[in-house]
N, C-alpha and C positions, 0 to 999 in steps of 0.2 A: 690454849695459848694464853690466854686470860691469865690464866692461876699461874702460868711459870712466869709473866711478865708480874706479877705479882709478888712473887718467890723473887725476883734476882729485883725489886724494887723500881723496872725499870717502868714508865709510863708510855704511852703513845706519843707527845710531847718528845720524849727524847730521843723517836727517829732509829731506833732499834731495829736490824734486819730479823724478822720470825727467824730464822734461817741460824743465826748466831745464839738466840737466847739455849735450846734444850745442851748448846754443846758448852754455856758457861757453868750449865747445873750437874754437867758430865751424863746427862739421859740418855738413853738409847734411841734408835729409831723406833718406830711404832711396829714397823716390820721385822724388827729381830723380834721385841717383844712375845708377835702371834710368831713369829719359827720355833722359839723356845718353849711358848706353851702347846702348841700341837705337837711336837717331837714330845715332850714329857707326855701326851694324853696317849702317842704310839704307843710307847714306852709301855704305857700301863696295858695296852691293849695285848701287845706283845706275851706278855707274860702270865696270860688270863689263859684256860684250857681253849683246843679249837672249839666248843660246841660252846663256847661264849656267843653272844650276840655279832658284839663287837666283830671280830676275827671274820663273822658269818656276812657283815656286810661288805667288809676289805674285799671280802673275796665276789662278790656279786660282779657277774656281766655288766655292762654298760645297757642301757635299755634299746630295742631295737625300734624299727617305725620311723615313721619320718621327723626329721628335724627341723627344728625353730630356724629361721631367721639369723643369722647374726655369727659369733664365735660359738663354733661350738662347747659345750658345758667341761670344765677340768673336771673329773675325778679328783678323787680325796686322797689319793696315792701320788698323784702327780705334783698337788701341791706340796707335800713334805717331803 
């Protein structure tokens, strides 16, 4: 937040919502950002043969046993 209060000139002194500054420099949220780059790393994974690594992890079980505490863990399919 520093550097884009930096980029649009504005200082702490002048009472600026965080909130307003990334939408005067037209940024994106932080979270489209990682959507866009994990969709491109699918992407790539997608189009690699099955006996790729990649493809070989996509497809693994979820580990069996007992679990942690808390939420359990998302998979990497569920977030993209």
């Amino acid at each position: 937040m520093n550097m884009l209060r930096w980029m649009c000139g504005v200082t702490r002194k002048d009472r600026v919502r965080n909130s307003r500054i990334p939408g005067s420099l037209y940024i994106r949220d932080k979270a489209d950002k990682l959507q866009e780059s994990r969709l491109r790393w699918y992407g790539h994974v997608l189009r690699k043969p099955a006996s790729y690594v990649g493809n070989k992890c996509l497809a693994m079980p979820p580990p069996l046993g007992p679990r942690r505490r808390g939420r359990p863990k998302k998979c990497w399919l569920d977030v993209v």
